[in-house]
C-alpha positions as YAML, in Angstrom:
chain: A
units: angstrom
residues:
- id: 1
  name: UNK
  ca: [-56.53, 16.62, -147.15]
- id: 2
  name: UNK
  ca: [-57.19, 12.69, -147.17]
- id: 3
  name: UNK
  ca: [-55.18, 10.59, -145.12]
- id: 4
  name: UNK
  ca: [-54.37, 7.07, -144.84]
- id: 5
  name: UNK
  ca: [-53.49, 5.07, -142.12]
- id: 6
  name: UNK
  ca: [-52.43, 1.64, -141.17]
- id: 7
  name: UNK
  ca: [-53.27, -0.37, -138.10]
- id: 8
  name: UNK
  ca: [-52.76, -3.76, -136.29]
- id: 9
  name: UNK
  ca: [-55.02, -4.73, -133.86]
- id: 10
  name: UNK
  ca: [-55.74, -8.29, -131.80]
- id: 11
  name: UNK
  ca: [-59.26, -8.97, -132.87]
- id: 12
  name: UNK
  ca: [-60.22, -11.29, -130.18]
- id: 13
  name: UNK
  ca: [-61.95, -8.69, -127.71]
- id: 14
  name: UNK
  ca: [-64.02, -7.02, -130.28]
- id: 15
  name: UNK
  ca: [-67.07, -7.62, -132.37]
- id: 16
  name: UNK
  ca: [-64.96, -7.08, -135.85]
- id: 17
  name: UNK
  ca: [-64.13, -3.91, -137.94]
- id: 18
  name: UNK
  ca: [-68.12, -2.64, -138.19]
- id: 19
  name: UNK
  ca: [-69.59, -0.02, -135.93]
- id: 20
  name: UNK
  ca: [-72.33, -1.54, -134.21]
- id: 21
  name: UNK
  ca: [-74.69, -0.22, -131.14]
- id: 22
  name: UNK
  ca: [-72.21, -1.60, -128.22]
- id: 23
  name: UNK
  ca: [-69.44, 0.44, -129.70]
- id: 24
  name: UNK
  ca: [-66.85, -2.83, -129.17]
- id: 25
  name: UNK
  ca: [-65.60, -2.88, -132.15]
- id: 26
  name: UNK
  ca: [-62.48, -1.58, -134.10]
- id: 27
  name: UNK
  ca: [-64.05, 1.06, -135.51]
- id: 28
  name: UNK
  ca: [-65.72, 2.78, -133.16]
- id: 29
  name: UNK
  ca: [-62.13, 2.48, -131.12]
- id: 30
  name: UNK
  ca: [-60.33, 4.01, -133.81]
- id: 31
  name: UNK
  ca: [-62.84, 7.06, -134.85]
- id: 32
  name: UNK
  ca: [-63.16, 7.97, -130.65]
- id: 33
  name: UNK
  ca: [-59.51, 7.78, -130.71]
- id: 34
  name: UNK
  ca: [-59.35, 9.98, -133.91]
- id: 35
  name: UNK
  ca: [-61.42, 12.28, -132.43]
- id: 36
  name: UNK
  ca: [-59.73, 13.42, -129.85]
- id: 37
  name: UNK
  ca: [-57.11, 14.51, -131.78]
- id: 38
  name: UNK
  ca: [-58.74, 16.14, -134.82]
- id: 39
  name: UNK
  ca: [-61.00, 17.72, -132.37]
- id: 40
  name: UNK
  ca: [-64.04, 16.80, -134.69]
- id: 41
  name: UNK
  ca: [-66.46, 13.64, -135.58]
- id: 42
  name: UNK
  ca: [-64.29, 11.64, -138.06]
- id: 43
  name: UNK
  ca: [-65.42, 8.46, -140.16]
- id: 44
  name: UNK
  ca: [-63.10, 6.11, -141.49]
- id: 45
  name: UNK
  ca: [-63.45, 4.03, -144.42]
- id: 46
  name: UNK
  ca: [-61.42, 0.27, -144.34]
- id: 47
  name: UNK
  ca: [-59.82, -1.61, -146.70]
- id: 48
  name: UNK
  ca: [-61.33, -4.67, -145.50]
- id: 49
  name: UNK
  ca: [-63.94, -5.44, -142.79]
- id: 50
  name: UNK
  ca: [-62.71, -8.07, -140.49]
- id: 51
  name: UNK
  ca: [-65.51, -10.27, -138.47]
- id: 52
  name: UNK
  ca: [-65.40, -10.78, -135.02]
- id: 53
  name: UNK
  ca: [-61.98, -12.39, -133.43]
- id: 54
  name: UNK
  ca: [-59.76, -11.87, -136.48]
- id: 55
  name: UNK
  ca: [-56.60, -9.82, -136.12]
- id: 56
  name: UNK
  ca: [-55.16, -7.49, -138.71]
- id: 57
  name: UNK
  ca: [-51.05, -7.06, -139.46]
- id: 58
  name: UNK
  ca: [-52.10, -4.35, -141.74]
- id: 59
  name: UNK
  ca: [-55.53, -2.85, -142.45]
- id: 60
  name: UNK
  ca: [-55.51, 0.20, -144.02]
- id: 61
  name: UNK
  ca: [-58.29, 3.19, -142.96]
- id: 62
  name: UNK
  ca: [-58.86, 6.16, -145.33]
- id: 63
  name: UNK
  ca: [-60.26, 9.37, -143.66]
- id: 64
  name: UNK
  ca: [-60.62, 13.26, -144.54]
- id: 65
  name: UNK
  ca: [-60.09, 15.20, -140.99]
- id: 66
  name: UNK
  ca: [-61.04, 19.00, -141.36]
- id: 67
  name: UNK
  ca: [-57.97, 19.72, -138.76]
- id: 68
  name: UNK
  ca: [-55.06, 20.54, -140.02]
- id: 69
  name: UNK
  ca: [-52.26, 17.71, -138.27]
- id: 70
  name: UNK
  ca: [-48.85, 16.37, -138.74]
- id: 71
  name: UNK
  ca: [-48.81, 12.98, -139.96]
- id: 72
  name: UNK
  ca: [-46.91, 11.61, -136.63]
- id: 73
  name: UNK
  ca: [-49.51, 13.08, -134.53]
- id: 74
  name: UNK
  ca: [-52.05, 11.46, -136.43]
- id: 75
  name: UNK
  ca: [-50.06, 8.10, -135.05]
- id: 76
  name: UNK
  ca: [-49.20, 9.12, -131.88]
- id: 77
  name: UNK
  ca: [-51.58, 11.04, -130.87]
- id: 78
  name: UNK
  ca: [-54.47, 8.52, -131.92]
- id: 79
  name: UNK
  ca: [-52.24, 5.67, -130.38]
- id: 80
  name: UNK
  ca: [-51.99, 7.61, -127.37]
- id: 81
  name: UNK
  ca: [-56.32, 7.34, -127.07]
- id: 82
  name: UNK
  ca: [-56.35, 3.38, -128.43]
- id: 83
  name: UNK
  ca: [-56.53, 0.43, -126.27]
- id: 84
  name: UNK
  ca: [-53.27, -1.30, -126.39]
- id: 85
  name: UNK
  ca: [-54.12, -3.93, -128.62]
- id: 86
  name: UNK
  ca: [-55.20, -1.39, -131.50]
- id: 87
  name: UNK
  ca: [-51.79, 0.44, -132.77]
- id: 88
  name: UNK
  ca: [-52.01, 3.09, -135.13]
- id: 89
  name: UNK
  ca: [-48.17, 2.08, -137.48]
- id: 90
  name: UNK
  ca: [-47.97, 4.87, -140.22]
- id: 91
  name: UNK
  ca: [-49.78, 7.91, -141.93]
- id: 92
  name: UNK
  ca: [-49.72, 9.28, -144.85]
- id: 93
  name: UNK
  ca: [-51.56, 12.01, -147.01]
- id: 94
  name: UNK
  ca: [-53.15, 10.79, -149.89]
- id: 95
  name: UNK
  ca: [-55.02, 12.20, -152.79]
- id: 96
  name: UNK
  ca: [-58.47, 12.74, -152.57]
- id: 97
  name: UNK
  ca: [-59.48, 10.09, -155.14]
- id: 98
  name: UNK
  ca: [-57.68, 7.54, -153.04]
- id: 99
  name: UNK
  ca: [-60.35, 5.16, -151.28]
- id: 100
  name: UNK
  ca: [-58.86, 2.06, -149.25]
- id: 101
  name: UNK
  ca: [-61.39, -0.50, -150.64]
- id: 102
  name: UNK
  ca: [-61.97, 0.56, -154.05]
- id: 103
  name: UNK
  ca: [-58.33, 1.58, -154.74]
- id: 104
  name: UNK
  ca: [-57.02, -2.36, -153.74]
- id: 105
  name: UNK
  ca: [-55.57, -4.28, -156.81]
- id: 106
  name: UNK
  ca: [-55.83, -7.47, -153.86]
- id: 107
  name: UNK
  ca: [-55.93, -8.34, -150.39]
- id: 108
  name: UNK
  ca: [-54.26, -11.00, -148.49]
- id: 109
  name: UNK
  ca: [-54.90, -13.38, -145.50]
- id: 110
  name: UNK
  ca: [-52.86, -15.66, -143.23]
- id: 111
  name: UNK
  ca: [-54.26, -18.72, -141.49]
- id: 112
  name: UNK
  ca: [-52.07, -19.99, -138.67]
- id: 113
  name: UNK
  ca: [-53.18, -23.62, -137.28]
- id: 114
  name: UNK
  ca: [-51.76, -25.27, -134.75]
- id: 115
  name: UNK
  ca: [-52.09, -29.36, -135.00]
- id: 116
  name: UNK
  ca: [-51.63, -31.08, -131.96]
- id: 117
  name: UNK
  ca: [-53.56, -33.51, -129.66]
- id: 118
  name: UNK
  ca: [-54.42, -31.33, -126.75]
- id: 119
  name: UNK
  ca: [-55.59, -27.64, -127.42]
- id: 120
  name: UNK
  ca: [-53.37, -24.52, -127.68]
- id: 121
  name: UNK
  ca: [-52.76, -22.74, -124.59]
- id: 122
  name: UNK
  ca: [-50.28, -19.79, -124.85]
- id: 123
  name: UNK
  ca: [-51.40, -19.40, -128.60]
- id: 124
  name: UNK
  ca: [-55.26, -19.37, -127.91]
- id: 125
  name: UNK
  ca: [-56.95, -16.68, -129.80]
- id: 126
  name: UNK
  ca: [-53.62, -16.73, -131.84]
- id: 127
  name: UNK
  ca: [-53.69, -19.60, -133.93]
- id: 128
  name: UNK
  ca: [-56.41, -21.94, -134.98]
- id: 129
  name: UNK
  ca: [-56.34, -26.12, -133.88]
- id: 130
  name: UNK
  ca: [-57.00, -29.41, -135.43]
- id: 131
  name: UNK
  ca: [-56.89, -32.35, -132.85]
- id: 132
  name: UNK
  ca: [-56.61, -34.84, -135.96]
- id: 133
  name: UNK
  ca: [-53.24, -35.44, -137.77]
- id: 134
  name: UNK
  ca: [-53.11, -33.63, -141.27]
- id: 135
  name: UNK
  ca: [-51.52, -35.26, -144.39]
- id: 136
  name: UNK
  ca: [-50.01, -32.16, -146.42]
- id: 137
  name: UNK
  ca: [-49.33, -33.50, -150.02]
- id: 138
  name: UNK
  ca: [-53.96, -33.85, -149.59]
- id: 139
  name: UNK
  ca: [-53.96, -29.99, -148.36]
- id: 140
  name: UNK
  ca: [-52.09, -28.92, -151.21]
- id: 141
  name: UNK
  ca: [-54.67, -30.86, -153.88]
- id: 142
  name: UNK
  ca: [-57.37, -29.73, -151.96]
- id: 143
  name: UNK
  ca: [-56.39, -26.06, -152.26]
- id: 144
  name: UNK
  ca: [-55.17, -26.07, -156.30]
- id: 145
  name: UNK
  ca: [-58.64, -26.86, -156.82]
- id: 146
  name: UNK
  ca: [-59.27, -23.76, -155.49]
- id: 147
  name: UNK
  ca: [-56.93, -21.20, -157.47]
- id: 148
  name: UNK
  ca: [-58.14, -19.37, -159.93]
- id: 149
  name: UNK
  ca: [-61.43, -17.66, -160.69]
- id: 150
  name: UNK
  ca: [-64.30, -19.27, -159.59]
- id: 151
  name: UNK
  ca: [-68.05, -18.97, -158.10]
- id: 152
  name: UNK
  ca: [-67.22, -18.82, -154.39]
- id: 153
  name: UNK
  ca: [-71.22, -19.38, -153.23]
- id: 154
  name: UNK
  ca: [-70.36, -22.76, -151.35]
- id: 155
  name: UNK
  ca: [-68.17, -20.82, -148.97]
- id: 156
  name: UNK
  ca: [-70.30, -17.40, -148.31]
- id: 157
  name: UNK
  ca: [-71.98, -16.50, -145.61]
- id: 158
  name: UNK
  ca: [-75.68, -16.26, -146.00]
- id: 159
  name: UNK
  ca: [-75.10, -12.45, -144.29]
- id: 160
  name: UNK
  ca: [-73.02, -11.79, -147.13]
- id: 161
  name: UNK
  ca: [-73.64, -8.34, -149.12]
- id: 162
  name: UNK
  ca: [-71.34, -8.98, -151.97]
- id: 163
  name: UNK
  ca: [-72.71, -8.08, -155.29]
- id: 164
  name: UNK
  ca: [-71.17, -11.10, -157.17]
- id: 165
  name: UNK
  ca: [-69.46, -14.75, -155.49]
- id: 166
  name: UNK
  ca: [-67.37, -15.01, -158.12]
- id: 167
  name: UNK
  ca: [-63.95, -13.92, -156.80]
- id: 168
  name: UNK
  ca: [-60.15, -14.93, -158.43]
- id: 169
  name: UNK
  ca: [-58.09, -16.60, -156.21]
- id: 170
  name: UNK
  ca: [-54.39, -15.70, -157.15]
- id: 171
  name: UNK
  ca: [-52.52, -17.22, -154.23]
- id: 172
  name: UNK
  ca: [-53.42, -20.55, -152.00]
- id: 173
  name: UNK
  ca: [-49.86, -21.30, -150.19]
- id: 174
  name: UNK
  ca: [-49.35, -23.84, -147.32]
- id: 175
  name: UNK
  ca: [-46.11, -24.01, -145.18]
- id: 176
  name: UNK
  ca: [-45.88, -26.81, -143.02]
- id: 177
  name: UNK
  ca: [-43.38, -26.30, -139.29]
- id: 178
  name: UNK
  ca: [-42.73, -29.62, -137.45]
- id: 179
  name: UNK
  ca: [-42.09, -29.50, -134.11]
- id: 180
  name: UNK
  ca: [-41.59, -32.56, -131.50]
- id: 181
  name: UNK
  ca: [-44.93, -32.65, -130.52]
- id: 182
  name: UNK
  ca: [-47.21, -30.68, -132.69]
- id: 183
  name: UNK
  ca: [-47.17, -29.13, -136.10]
- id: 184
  name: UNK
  ca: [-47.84, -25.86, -136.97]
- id: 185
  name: UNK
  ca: [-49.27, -24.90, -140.70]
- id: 186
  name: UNK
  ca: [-49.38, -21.29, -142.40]
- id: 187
  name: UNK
  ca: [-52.00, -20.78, -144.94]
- id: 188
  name: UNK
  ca: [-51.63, -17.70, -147.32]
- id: 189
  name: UNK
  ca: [-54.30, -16.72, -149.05]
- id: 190
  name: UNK
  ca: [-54.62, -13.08, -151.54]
- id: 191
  name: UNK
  ca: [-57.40, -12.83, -153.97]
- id: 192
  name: UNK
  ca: [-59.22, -9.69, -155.05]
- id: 193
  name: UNK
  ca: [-62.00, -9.50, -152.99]
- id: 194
  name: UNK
  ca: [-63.54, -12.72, -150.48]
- id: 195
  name: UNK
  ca: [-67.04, -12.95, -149.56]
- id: 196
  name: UNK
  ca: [-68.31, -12.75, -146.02]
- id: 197
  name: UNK
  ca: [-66.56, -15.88, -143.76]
- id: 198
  name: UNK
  ca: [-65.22, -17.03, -147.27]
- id: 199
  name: UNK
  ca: [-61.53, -18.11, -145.51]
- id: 200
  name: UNK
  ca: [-62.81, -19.26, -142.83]
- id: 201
  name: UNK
  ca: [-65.56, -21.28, -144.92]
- id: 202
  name: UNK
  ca: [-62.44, -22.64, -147.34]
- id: 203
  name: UNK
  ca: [-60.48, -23.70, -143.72]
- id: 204
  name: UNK
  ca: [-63.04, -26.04, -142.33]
- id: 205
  name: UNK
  ca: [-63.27, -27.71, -146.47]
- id: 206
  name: UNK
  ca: [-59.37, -27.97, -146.66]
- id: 207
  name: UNK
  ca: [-59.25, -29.12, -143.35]
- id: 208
  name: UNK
  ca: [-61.68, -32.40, -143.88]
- id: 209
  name: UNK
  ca: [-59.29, -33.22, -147.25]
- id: 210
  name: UNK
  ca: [-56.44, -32.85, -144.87]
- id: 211
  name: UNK
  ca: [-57.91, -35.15, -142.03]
- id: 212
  name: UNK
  ca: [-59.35, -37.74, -144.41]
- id: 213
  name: UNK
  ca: [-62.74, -37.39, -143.70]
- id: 214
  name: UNK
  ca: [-63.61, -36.35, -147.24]
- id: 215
  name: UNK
  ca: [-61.67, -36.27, -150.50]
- id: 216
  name: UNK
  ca: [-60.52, -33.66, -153.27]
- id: 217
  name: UNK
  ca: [-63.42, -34.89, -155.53]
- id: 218
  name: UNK
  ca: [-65.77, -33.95, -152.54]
- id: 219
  name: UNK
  ca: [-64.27, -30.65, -152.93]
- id: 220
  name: UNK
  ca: [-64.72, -30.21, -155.94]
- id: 221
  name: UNK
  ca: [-68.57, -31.25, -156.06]
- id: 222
  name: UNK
  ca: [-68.85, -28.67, -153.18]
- id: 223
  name: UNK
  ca: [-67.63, -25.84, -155.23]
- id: 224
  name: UNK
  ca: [-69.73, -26.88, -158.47]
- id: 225
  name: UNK
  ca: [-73.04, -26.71, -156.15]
- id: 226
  name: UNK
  ca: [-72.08, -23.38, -155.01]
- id: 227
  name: UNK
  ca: [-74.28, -24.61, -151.78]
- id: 228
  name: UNK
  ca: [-73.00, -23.18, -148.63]
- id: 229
  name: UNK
  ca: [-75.39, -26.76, -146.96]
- id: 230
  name: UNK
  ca: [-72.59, -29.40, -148.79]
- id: 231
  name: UNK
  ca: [-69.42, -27.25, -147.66]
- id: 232
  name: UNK
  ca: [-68.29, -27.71, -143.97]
- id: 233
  name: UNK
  ca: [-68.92, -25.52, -141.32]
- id: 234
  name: UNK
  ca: [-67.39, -22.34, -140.84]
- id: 235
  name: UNK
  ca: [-64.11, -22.27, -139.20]
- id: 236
  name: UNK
  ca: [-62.52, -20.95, -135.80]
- id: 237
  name: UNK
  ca: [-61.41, -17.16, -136.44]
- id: 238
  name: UNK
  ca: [-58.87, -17.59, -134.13]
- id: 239
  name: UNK
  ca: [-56.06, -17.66, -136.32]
- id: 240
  name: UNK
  ca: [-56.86, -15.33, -138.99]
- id: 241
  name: UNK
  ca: [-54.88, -12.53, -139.68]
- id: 242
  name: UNK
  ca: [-55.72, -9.57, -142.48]
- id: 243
  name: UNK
  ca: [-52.17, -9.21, -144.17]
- id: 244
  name: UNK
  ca: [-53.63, -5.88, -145.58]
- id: 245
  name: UNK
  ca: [-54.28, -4.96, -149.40]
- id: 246
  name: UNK
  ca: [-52.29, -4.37, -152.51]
- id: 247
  name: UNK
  ca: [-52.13, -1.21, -154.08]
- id: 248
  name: UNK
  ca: [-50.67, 0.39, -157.10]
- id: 249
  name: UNK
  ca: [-47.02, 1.64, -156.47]
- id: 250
  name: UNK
  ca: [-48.35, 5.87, -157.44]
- id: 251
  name: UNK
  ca: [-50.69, 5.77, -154.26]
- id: 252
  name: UNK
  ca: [-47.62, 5.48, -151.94]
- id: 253
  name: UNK
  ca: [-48.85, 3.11, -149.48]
- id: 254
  name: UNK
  ca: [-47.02, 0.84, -147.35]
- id: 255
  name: UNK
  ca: [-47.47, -2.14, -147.67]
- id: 256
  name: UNK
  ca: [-46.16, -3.41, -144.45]
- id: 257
  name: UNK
  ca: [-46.91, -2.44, -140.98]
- id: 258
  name: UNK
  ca: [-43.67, -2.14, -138.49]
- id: 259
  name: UNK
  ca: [-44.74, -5.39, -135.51]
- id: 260
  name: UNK
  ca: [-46.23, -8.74, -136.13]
- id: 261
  name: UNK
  ca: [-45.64, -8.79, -140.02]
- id: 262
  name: UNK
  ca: [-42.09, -10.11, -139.86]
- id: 263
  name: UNK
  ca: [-43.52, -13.50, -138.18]
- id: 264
  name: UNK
  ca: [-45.94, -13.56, -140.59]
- id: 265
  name: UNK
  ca: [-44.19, -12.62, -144.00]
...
């Protein structure tokens, strides 16, 4: 039997999704914690890998456990051997030509940014900041440019192991909350695939538009260079949050998780 599970997790105390050697990362958290109750080794493979200080809503884990196990003790039981800020939401059984990366029609980010003149305190590790006023009508130019399919070089990561750059952008929204003192702005982004720090990359671009320190034709000759030197540097993870992935209806996956999501959606 395979099954499938979705998580959320707060990704600022770990190193990302990845195993690595110090074992801090989400990973390693959730296949200990699966261990213990499939009373075996078990790997997991992700829908998306998340880098270091980015949260998830809803990543979805694929796994094939030789113990036999109701699906709620698959979520309880695991939860029950998680840190707190790793939550196992649902399980289901899947078939075995289900595979939580290559099965994904899309996947789909949220940037939260806080823009205010003194730095988040209650929100840090929540939401990103910008210390400069932001004109919205230039964010929205700035990211039409970007819709679409293009050659996403100018905004990978040069630890990137993507086979191709060229990715299609289907969605690039921006919601914009004003508040007395401070403004808060919601990017959604869902594309196929993204490259290595590719959101993150984008943010920092968007951001200069925004600020005025550069213009949409700047933008534009950033993206026609595909030169990761000419784009701006890579952005706070801080508020990045993995929506999760779209899948086709027959596979039977959630696509919500049961928390954070309604604040986000």
């Amino acid at each position: 039997m395979r099954v499938a599970l979705g998580l959320s997790y707060f990704g600022a105390p770990y190193q990302g999704w990845q195993s690595q050697p110090s074992a801090q990362t989400v990973q390693d958290q959730l296949e200990l914690a699966l261990e213990g109750v499939a009373g075996h080794t078990v790997r997991v493979s992700c829908a998306g890998r998340t880098d270091a200080g980015v949260h998830a809503c809803l990543q979805v884990v694929h796994f094939d456990p030789m113990a036999t196990r109701k699906m709620q003790s698959w979520v309880r039981g695991t939860n029950a051997n998680l840190p707190r800020d790793i939550a196992v939401q649902w399980a289901v059984a899947v078939s075995d030509d289900f595979h939580s990366r290559s099965s994904a029609l899309s996947r789909r980010y949220v940037y939260l940014l806080k823009q205010s003149a003194v730095r988040p305190g209650l929100e840090m590790g929540r939401v990103g900041w910008s210390f400069r006023p932001l004109d919205f009508d230039r964010l929205r130019a700035a990211a039409d440019l970007l819709l679409g399919e293009h050659d996403f070089s100018a905004f990978r990561a040069s630890q990137c192991q993507a086979l191709s750059p060229i990715k299609n952008m289907l969605r690039l929204d921006i919601a914009r909350f004003p508040q007395s003192d401070c403004c808060y702005y919601r990017f959604d982004f869902e594309a196929n695939a993204f490259l290595h720090h590719m959101i993150r990359n984008i943010m920092g671009c968007l951001l200069m538009v925004g600020d005025g320190r550069c213009d949409t034709d700047w933008l534009r000759h950033v993206m026609v260079s595909k030169s990761r030197q000419l784009a701006a540097p890579t952005f706070s993870a801080d508020g990045l949050y993995f929506l999760g992935p779209r899948y086709a209806p027959h596979w039977g996956i959630p696509d919500k998780d049961h928390g954070f999501h309604w604040l986000l959606a």
